[in-house]
C-alpha positions, 0 to 999 in steps of 0.5 A, a space after each residue: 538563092 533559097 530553094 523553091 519547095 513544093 510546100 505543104 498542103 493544108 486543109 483548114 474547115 467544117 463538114 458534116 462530121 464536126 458541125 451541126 447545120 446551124 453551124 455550117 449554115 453560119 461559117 458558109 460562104 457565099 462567092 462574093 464572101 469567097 472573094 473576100 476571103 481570098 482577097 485577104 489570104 494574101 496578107 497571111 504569111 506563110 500561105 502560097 496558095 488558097 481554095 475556098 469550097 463552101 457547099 451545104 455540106 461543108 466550108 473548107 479551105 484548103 491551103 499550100 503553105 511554107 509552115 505549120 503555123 500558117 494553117 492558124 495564121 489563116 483561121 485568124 485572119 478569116 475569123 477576123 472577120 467571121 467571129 470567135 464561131 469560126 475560129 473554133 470550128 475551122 480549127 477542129 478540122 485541120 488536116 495536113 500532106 495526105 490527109 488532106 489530099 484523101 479527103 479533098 479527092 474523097 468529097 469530090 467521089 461524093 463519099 463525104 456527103 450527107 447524100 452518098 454519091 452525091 453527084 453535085 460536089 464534083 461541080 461544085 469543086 470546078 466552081 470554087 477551082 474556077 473562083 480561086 484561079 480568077 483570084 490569082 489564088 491558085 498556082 501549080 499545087 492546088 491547080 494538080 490536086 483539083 485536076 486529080 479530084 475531078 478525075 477521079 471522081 468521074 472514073 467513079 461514076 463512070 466505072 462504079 454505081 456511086 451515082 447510081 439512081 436516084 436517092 433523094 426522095 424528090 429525085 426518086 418521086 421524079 424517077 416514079 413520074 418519069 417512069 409512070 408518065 403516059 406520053 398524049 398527044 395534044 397538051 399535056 395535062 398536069 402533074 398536080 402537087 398537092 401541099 406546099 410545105 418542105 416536102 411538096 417544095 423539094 419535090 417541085 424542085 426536082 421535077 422542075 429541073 428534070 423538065 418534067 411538067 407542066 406543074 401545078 399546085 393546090 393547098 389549103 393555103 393559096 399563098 403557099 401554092 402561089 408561091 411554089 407556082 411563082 417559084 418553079 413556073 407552073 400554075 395554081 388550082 383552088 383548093 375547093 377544086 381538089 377533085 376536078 384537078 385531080 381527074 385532069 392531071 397525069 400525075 398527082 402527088 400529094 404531101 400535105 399534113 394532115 390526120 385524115 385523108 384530104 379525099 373520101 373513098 369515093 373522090 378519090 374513085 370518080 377522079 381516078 375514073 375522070 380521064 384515061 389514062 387514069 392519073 397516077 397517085 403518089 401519096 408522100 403524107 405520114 399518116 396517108 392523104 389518100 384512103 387505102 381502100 378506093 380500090 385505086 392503086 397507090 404509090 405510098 412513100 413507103 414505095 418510094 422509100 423503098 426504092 430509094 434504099 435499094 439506089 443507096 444500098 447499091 451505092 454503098 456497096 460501091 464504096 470499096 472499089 471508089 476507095 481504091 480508085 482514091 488510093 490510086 489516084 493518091 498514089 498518082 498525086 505521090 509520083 507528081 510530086 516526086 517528078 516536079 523537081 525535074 519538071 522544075 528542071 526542064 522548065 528551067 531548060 525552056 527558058 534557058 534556050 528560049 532566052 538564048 534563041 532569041 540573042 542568036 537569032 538578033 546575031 544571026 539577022 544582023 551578021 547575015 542580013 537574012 530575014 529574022 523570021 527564016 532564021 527564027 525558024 531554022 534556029 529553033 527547028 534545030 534547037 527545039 529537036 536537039 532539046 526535046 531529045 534531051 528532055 525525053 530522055 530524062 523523063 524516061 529515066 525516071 531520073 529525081 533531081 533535088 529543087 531548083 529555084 524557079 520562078 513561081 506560077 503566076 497564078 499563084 500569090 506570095 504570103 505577105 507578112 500580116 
């Protein structure tokens, strides 16, 4: 019988490092073209296992595989159904053993993303795990490796400032509002959004899924503060009314495109002075929406900017030590392998004495007369503790056996001969 081998690991893919975002959008995957994907991986040869990891940043299959052409075989076949695009983009980012091994662990540290730290990835990684197993497209490799990734990526975040902060400019307008939010007693007033372009939405978003609120929008364009309000559950104020809402808001934000402030000094100073508290001004426009000399404070995106550089420069002092987390862990994944081929073995062992338990216990029952379920339970107690025994001391042994042939890991598909 040919032995059973761990296999190679393969990572076959597209990141920020290789492709534009034109292109990263065009090669991403969605789950149901995930699905499809690793319902064709069985036919390639050569492929025992598949993980598709499709984000913003990246598409990335990474791959157990029997030989060096299986990775190839594998970018065919997808490019079959993605186009010549794909085949020229996944075939620049192929990575074999360590490689691949470093860089899956790496991204899933947040170290690979346009947004250092990002603190999604680690998520999004069980998330495609997840896909893959239901698939039947995961076994005992890829199943180890995503296991070790999502470990050490939360000993980063819990031992380093990777994910310290806030570092997009949504999230750190949203950190400012939570930090400036004077709490009132009775309904609470509005954080006003003013504009309805990239900026406005991506800070709507932000807010929305931190609960902060209640969220209203403004904008010289009523569909597109419709649509933001439709978006993110909040509500709408008429552009005309730009100064009454203002005065009745907790927070107002504004990111419009304009050449010249969207509010005179003096507007600006009779909605300040509408309520108490005062709103809080965040003026995120380039060149200013607010005037400078209304003699109200304002928070002006260089204000946020700096903030967000002092979040980024504490992350990325914390780069070295995730590293050494990383090169920990790799060599962690290092000894797993070396100790399969045992717990090859003692796998073996189990269901050796499994298979032999069971024709001593039909004996037993029938020379005896005794219950099955009695001698079912002396027979393993007695068995059970001879073989622990046994199995423990190999394991302290440190003992390296050469592969055996066993049965594969159901979760696991076999590569066909496509």
């Amino acid at each position: 019988m040919k032995p059973s081998t761990p296999g190679t690991l393969a990572l076959v893919g597209a990141d920020i490092g290789s492709c534009a975002l034109a292109e990263r959008e065009r090669l991403a995957c969605s789950p149901e073209a995930t699905a499809a994907i690793l319902a064709r991986a069985r036919t390639v040869r050569g492929v025992r296992e598949a993980l598709v990891l499709s984000t913003c940043n990246r598409t990335e299959f990474y791959l157990v595989v029997d030989d060096r052409g299986a990775p190839e075989r594998w970018v065919d076949r997808v490019a079959e159904h993605r186009g010549e695009d794909a085949r020229r983009a996944f075939r620049k980012g192929t990575r074999l053993g360590d490689e691949a091994v470093r860089h899956l662990m790496r991204v899933a540290c947040g170290l690979e993303s346009r947004l250092l730290g990002d603190a999604h990835i680690a998520g999004q990684l069980r998330a495609a795990f997840t896909q893959a197993a239901a698939a039947g497209a995961v076994g005992p490799v890829l199943t180890q490796l995503a296991r070790q990734a999502t470990h050490v990526a939360r000993r980063a975040r819990r031992t380093t400032r990777i994910g310290y902060g806030a570092s997009s400019l949504g999230a750190a307008v949203t950190a400012l509002v939570r930090q400036h939010q004077v709490p009132v007693s009775g309904r609470p007033r509005p954080i006003l959004i003013v504009g309805a372009g990239a900026v406005a939405r991506d800070v709507s978003a932000h807010l929305a899924k931190a609960g902060c609120g209640p969220l209203q929008w403004t904008n010289r364009s009523a569909d597109g503060a419709r649509r933001l309000a439709d978006e993110f559950a909040g509500e709408t104020a008429a552009w005309a009314d730009l100064d009454s809402a203002a005065g009745r808001a907790a927070v107002v934000i504004t990111a419009v495109s304009a050449v010249e402030p969207i509010m005179s000094a003096e507007r600006l100073r009779r909605a300040a002075s509408a309520s108490h508290p005062r709103p809080v001004f965040i003026d995120l426009g380039v060149p200013r929406n607010l005037p400078s000399d209304a003699g109200t404070e304002i928070i002006t995106i260089d204000d946020v900017h700096a903030r967000r550089d002092h979040v980024l420069a504490l992350r990325q002092a914390a780069v070295p030590e995730v590293e050494s987390l990383v090169d920990e862990e790799l060599q962690a994944w290092h000894q797993w392998l070396a100790q399969r081929p045992l717990e090859q073995v003692i796998k073996a062992l189990f269901l050796e004495e499994r298979q032999r338990r069971t024709a001593l216990v039909t004996s037993l029952e029938e020379q005896t007369g005794l219950d099955r379920t009695a001698v079912e339970q002396l027979v393993r107690k007695t068995v059970r503790g001879l073989l622990h025994g046994h199995v423990s001391a190999l394991r302290r042994s440190g003992v390296l056996l050469p592969t055996m042939a066993m049965p594969r890991n159901r979760g696991a598909f076999q590569g066909g001969r496509g």
